[in-house]
N, CA, C and O of each residue as an XYZ file, in Angstrom:
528
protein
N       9.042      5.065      3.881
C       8.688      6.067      2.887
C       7.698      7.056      3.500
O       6.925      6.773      4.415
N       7.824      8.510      2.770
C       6.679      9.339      3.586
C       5.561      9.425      2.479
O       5.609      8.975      1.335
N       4.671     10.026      3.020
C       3.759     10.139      1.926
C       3.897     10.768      0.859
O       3.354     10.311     -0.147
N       4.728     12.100      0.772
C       5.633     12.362     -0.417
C       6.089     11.702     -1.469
O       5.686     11.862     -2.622
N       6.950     10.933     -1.107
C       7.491      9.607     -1.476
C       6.637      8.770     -2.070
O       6.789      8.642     -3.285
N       5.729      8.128     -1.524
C       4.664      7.441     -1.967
C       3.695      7.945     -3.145
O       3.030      7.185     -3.849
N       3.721      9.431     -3.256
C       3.051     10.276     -4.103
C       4.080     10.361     -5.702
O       3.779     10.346     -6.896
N       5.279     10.445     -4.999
C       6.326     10.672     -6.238
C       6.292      8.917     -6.705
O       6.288      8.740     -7.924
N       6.271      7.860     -5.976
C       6.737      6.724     -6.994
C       5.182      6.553     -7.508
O       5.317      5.494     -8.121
N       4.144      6.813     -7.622
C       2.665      6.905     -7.792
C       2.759      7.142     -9.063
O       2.409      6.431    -10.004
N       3.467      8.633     -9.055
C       3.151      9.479    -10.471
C       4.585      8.835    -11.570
O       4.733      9.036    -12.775
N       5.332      8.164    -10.776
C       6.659      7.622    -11.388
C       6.049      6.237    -12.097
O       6.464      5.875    -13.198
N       5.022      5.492    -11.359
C       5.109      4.662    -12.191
C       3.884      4.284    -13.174
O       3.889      3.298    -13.912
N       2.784      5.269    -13.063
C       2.090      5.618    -13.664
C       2.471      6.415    -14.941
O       1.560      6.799    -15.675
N       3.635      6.661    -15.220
C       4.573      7.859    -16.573
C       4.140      8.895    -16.332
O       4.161      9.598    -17.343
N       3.674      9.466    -15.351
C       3.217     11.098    -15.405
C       4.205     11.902    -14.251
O       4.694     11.639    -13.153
N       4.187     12.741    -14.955
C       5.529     13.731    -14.216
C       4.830     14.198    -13.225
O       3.622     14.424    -13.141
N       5.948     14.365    -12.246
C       5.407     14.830    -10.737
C       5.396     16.411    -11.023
O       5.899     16.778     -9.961
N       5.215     17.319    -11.576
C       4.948     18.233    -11.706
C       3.386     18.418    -12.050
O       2.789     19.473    -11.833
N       2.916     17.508    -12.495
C       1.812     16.977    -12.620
C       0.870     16.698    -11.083
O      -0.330     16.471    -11.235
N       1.243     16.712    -10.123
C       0.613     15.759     -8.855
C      -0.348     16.787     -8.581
O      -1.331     16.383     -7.959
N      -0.335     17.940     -8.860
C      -1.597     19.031     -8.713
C      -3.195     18.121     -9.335
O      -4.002     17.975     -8.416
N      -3.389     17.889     -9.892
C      -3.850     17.367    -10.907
C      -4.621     15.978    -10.780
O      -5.604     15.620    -11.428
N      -3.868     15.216     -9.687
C      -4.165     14.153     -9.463
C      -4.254     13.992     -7.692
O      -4.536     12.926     -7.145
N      -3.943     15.315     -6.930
C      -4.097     15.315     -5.695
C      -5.548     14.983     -4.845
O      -5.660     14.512     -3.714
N      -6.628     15.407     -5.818
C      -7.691     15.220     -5.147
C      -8.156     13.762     -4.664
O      -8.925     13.389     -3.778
N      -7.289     13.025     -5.713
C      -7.925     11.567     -5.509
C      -6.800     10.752     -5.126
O      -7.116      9.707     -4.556
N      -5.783     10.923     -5.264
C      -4.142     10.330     -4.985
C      -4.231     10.524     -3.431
O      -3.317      9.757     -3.128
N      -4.550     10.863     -2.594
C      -4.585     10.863     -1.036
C      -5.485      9.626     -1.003
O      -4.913      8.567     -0.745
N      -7.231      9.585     -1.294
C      -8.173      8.642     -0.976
C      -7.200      7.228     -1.659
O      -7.322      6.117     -1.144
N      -6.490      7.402     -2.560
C      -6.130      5.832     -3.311
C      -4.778      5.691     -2.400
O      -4.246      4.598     -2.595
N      -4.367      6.176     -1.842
C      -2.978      6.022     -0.825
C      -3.799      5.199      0.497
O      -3.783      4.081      1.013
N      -4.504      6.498      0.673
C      -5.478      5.561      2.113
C      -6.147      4.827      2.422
O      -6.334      4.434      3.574
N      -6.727      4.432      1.315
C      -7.068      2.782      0.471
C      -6.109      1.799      0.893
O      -6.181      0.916      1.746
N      -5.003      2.221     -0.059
C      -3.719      1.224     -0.262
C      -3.555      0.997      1.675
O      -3.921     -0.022      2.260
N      -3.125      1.837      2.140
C      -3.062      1.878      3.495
C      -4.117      1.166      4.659
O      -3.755      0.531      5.649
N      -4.999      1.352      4.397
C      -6.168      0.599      4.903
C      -5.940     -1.441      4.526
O      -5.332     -2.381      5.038
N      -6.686     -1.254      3.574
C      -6.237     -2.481      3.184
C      -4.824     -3.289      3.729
O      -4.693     -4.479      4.018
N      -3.960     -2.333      3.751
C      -2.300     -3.350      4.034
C      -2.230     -3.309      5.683
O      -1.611     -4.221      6.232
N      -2.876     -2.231      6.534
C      -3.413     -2.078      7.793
C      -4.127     -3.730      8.221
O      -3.706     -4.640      8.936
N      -5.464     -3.551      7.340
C      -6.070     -4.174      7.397
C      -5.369     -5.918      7.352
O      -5.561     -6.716      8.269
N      -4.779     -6.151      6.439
C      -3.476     -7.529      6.555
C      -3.027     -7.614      7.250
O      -2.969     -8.715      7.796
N      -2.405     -6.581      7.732
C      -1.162     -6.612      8.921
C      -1.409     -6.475     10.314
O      -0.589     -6.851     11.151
N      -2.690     -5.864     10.653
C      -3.158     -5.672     12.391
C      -4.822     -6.059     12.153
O      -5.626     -5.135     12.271
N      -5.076     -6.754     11.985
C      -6.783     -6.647     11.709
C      -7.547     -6.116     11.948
O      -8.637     -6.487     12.383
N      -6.912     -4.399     11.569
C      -7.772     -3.006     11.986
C      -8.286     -2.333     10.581
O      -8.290     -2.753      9.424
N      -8.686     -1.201     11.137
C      -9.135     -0.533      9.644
C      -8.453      0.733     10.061
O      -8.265      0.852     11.271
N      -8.057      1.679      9.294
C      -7.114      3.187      9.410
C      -8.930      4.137      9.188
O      -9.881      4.126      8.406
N      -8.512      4.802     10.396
C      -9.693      5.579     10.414
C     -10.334      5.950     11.544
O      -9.662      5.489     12.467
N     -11.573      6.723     12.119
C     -12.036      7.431     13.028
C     -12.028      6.726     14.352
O     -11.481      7.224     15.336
N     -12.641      5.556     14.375
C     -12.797      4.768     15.187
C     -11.727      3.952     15.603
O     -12.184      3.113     16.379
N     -10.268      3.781     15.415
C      -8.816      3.492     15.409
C      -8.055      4.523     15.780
O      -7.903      5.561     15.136
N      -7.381      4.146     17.227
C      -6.601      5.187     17.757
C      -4.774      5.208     17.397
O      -3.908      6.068     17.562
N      -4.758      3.748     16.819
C      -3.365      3.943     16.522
C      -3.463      3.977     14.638
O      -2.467      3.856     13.924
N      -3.933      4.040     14.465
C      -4.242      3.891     12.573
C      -5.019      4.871     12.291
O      -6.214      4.585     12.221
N      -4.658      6.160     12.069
C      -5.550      7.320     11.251
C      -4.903      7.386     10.255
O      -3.760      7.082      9.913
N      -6.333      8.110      9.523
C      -5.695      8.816      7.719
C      -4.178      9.320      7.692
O      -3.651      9.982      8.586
N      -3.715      8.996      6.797
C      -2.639      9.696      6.318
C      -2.764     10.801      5.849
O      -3.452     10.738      4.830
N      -2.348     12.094      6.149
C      -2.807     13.561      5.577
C      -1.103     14.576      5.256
O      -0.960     15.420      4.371
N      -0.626     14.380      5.708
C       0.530     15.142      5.307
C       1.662     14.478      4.728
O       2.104     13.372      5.041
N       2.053     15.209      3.915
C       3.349     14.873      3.131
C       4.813     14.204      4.117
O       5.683     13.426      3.728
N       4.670     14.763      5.287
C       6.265     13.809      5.711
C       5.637     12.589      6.743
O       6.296     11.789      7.407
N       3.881     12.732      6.643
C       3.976     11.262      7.769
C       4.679      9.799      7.317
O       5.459      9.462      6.427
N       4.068      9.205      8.272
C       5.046      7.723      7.390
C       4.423      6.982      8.064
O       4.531      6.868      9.285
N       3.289      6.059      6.959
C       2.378      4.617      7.436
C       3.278      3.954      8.067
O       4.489      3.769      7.948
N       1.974      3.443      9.171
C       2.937      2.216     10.545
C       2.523      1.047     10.201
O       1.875      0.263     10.895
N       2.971      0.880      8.891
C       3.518     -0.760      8.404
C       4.531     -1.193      8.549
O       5.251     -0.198      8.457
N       5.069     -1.907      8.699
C       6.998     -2.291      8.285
C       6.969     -1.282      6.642
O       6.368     -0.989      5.608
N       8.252     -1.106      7.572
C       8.817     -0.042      6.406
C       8.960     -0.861      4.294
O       8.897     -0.475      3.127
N       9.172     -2.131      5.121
C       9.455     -3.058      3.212
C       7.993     -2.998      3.018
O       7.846     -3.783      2.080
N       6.910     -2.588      3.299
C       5.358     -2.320      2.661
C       5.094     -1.568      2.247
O       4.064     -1.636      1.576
N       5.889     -0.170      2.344
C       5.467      0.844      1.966
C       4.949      0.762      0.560
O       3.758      0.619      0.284
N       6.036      0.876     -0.406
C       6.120      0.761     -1.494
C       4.687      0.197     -2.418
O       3.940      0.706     -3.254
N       4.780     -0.900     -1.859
C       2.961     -1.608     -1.921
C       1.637     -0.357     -1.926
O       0.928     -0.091     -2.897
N       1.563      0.325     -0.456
C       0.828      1.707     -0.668
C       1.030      1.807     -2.226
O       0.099      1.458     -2.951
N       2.171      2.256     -2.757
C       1.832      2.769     -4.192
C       1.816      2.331     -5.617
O       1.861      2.893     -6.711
N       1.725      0.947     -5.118
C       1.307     -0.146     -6.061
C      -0.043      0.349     -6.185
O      -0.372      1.094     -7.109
N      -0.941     -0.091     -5.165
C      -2.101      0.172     -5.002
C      -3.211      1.429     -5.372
O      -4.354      1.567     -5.807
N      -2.181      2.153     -4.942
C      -2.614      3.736     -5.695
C      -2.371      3.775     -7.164
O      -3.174      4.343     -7.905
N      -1.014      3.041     -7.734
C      -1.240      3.403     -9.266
C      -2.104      2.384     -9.826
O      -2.206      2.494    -11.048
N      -2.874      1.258     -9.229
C      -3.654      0.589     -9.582
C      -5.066      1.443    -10.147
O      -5.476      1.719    -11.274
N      -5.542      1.687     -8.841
C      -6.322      3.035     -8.888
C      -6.371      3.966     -9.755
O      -7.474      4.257    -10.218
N      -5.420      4.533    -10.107
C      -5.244      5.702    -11.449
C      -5.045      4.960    -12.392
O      -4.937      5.750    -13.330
N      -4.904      3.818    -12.844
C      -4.990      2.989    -14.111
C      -6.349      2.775    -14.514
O      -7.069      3.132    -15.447
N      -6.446      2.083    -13.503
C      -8.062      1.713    -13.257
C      -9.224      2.582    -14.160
O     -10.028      2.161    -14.992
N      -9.022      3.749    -13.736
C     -10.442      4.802    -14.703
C      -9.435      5.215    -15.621
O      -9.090      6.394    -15.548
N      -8.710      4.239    -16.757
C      -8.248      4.473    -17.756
C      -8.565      3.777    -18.581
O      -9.161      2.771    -18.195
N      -8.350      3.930    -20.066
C      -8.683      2.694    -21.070
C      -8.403      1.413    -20.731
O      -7.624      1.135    -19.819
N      -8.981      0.595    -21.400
C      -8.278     -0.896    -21.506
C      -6.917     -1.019    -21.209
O      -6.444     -1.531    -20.195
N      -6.252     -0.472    -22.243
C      -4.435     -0.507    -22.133
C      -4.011     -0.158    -20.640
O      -3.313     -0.995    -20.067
N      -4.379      1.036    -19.934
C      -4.068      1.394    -18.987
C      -4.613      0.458    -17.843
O      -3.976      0.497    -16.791
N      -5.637     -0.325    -17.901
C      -6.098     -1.016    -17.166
C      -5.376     -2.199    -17.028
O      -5.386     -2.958    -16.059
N      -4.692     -2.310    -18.163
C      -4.076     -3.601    -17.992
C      -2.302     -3.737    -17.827
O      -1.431     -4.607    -17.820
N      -2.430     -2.447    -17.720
C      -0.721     -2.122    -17.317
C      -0.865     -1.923    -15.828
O       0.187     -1.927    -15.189
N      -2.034     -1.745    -15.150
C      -2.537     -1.712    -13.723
C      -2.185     -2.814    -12.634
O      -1.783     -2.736    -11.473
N      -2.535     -3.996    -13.576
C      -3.039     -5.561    -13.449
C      -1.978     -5.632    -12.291
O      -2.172     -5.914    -11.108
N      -0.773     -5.296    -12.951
C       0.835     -5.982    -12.397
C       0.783     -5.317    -11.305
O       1.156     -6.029    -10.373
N       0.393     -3.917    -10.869
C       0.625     -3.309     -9.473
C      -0.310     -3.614     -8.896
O       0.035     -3.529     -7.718
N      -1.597     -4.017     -8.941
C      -2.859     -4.763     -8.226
C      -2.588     -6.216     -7.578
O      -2.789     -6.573     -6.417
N      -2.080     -6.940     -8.653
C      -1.785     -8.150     -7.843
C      -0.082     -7.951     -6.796
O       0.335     -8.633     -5.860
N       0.390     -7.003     -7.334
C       1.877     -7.496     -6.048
C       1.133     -6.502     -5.011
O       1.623     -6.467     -3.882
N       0.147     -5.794     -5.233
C      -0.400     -5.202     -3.601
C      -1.198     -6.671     -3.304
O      -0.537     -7.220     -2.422
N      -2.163     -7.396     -3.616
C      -2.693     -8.202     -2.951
C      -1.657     -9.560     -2.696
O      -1.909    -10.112     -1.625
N      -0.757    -10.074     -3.328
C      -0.227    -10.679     -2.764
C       0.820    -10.472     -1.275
O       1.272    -11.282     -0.465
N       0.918     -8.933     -1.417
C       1.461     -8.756     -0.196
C       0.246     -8.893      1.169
O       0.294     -9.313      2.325
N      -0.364     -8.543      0.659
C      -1.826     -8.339      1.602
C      -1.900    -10.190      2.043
O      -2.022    -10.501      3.228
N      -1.835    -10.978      1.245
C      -1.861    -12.258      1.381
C      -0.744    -12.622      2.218
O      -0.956    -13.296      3.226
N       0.331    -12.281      1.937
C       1.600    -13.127      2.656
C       2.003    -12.659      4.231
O       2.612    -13.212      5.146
N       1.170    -11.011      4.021
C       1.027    -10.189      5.612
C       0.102    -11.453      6.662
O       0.395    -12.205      7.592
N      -0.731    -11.232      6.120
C      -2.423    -12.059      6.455
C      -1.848    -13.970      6.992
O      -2.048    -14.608      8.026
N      -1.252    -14.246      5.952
C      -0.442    -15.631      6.550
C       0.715    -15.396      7.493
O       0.849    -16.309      8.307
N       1.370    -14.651      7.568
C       2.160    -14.761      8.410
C       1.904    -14.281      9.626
O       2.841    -14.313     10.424
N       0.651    -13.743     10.062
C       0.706    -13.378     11.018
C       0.246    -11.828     11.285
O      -0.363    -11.310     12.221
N       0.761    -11.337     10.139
C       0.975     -9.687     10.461
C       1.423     -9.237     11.730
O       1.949    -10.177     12.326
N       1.432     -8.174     12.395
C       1.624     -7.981     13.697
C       1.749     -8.633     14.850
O       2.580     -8.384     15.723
N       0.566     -9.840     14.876
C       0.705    -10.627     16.202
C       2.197    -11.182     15.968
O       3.016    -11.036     16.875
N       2.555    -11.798     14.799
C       3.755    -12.449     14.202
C       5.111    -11.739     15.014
O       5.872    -12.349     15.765
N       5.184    -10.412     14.679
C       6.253     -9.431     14.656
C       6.496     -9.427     16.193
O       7.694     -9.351     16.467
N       5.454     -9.506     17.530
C       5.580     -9.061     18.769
C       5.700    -10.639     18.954
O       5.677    -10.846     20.167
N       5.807    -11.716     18.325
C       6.018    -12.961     18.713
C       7.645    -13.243     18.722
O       8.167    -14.080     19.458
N       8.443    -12.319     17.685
C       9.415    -12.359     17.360
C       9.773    -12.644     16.215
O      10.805    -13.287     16.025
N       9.026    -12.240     15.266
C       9.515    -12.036     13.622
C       7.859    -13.189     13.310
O       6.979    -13.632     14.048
N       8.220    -13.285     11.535
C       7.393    -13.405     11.059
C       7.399    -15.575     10.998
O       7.590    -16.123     12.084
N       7.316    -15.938     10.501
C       7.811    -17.521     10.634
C       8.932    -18.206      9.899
O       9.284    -17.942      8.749
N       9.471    -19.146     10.722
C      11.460    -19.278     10.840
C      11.670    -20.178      9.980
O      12.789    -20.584      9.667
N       9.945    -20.814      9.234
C      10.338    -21.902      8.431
C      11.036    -21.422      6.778
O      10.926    -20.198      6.704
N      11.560    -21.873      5.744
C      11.654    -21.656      4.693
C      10.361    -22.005      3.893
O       9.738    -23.062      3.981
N      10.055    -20.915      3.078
C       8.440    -20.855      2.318
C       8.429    -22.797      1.409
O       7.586    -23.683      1.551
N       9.745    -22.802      0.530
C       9.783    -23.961     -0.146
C       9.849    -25.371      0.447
O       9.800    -26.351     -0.297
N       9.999    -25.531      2.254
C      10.199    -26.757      2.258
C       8.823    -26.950      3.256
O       8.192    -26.254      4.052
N       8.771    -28.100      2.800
C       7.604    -28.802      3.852
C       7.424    -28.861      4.863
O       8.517    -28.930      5.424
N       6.681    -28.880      5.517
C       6.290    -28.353      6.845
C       6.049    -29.501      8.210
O       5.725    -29.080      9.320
């Protein structure tokens, strides 16, 4: 996904029309690069930012975070968490559901390995349900 993308399922699943993203641009980048950081942070045990030469901010509309591509999506879990978040109660709690499937991904990155995993040759060959 590009950051575009990530911006449109943001405002998609938050109910606000992407004609709308003017509106919510000032802070919809910092809650993307959040989301990004954090899933960075799971997946390579880096942080996205100044001091990181392969992990900088995300700033333009066609880049595309260097997560595995099935994470993206997560980024905008995380972000509509964020825009729920400084909303009422109700909105806070329609949040809940995109907060926890970003941290459980953050969790299952973090156990498996993240990155070291991937240059080992995938993530681990066991099945999650059987005993070990």
């Amino acid at each position: 996904m590009t950051v575009a993308e990530i911006k449109n399922q943001v405002m998609f699943q938050t109910n606000n029309d992407v004609d709308d993203i003017d509106d919510y641009l000032p802070y919809l980048m910092e809650y993307i690069n959040d989301g990004y950081d954090r899933l960075v942070k799971a997946y390579d045990k880096q942080h996205v930012g100044s001091n990181s030469i392969e992990y900088t901010p995300l700033k333009n509309d066609d880049e595309i975070p260097l997560v595995p591509e099935w994470t993206h999506h997560y980024i905008a879990d995380w972000a509509s968490w964020l825009v729920y978040r400084n909303g009422n109660p109700q909105k806070q709690q329609r949040g809940y559901a995109f907060r926890e499937a970003f941290l459980e991904i953050c969790r299952t990155l973090s156990g498996e390995g993240g990155k070291s995993a991937e240059l080992k040759g995938g993530p681990t060959k066991r099945f999650r349900n059987m005993p070990r």
